[in-house]
TINUPA-828434 format. One record per residue (C-alpha): x, y, z; residue in one letter; residue number from 1. Coordinates in steps of 0.5 Angstrom, whole numbers, plus 2048, in hexadecimal, padded with zeros to 3 digits. Each point is the difference from the previous one (the first is absolute). Example, Ala and Ser with C-alpha at 12.3 -4.5 7.8 and 13.67 -1.06 7.14 Angstrom:
x;y;z;res;n
819;7F7;810;A;1;
802;807;7FE;S;2;
//
This chain:
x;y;z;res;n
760;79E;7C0;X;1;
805;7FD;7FA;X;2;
807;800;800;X;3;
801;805;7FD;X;4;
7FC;805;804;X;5;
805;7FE;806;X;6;
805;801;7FC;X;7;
7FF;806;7FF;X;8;
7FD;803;807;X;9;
807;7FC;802;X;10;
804;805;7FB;X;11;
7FC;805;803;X;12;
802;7FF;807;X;13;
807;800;7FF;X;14;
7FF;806;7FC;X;15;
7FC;804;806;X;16;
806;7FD;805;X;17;
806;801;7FB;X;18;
7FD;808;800;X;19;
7FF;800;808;X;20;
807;7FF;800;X;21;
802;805;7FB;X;22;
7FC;805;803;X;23;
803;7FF;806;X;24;
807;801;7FF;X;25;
7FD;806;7FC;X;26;
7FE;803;806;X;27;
806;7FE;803;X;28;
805;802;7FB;X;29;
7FC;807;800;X;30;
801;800;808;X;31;
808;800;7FF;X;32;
800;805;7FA;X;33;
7FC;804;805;X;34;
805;7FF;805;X;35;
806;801;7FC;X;36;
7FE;807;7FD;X;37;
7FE;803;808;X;38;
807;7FD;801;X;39;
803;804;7F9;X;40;
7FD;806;802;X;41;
802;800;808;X;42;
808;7FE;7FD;X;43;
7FF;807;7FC;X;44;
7FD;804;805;X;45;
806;7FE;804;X;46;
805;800;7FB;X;47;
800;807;7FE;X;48;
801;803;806;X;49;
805;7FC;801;X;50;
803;801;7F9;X;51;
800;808;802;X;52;
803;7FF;806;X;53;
806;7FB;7FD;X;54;
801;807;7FA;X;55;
800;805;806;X;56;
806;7FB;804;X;57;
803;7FF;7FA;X;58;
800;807;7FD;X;59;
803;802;808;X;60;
805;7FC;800;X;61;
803;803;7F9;X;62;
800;805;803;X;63;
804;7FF;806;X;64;
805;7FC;7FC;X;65;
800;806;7FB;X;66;
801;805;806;X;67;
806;7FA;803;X;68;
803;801;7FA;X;69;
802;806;800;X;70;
802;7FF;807;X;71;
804;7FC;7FD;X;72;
803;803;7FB;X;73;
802;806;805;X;74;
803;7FB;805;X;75;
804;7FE;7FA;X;76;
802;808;7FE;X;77;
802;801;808;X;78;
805;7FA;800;X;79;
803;802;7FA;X;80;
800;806;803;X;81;
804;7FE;806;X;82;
804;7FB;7FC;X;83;
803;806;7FC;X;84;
801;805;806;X;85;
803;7FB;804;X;86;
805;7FE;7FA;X;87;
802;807;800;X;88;
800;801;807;X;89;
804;7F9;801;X;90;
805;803;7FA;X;91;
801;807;803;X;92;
800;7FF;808;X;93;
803;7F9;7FF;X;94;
807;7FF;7FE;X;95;
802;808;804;X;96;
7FC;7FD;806;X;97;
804;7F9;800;X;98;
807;804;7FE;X;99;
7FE;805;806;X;100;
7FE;7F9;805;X;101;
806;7FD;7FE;X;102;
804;805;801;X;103;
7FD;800;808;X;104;
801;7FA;801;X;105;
808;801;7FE;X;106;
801;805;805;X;107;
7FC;7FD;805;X;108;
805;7FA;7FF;X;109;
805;804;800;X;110;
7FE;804;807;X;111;
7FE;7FA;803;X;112;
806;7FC;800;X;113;
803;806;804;X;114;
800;7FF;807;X;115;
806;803;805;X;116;
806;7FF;7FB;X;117;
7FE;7F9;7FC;X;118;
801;802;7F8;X;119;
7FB;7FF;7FC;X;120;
7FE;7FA;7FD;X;121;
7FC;7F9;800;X;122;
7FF;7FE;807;X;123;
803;7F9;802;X;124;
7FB;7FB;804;X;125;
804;7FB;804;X;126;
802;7FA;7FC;X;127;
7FB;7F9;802;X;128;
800;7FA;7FF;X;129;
7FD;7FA;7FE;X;130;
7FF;7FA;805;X;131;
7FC;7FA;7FE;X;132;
7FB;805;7FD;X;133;
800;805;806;X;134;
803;806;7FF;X;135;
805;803;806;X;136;
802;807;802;X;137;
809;802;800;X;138;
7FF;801;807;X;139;
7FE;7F9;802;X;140;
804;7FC;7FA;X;141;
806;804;805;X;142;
7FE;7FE;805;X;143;
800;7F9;7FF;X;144;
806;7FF;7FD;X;145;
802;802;807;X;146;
7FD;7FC;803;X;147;
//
């Protein structure tokens, strides 16, 4: 055998090892492509009736916001009603019925301060005084000036 014929079936070796392993990353590569398609298709298969359930929820809860709304705007018709009725009662009953209340309280005072032939008038509470931060009834304050 010449150089040449070891050349070449060198050559030719390295050939069938460099296509060996090309074939095998290949087949791996196809085993991934293979794996990852199943995975694509079983995420869809999963996907879909989860993306139908997430429309129902959200079509629902727009319509439990569409409904809150309109309590909402209810609620805000009522307060407004009851502010207007309030005022109108407040203006109507408010000023007689302090007028009537005042005028109560002025006879009630009157009447009050009429007891067995004391004129009517501010009733006089006993004078106090102060000592050393305490305060002392008139009766004890006379009795120690007696003492």
């Amino acid at each position: 055998m010449s150089g040449g014929e070891v050349a070449g079936i060198l050559v030719a070796v390295f050939w069938a090892i460099l296509v060996s392993f090309l074939a095998v990353a290949l087949a791996r590569l196809a085993q991934t492509l293979r794996a990852t398609t199943k995975l694509v298709a079983d995420v869809t298969d999963q996907a879909v009736p989860l993306l139908a359930d997430a429309s129902s929820a959200v079509r629902s809860a727009q319509t439990q916001i569409d409904r809150v709304d309109a309590i909402a705007s209810d609620v805000q018709e009522v307060t407004s009603n009851a502010s207007a009725l309030s005022t109108t009662v407040a203006s109507t009953f408010g000023g007689p019925l302090v007028k009537v209340a005042a005028f109560g309280y002025g006879v009630r005072r009157a009447l009050g301060g009429r007891k067995e032939g004391v004129p009517a008038g501010p009733a006089k509470e006993p004078r106090r005084t102060v000592i050393v931060g305490r305060t002392i009834p008139e009766a004890r304050r006379t009795k120690r000036k007696k003492d």
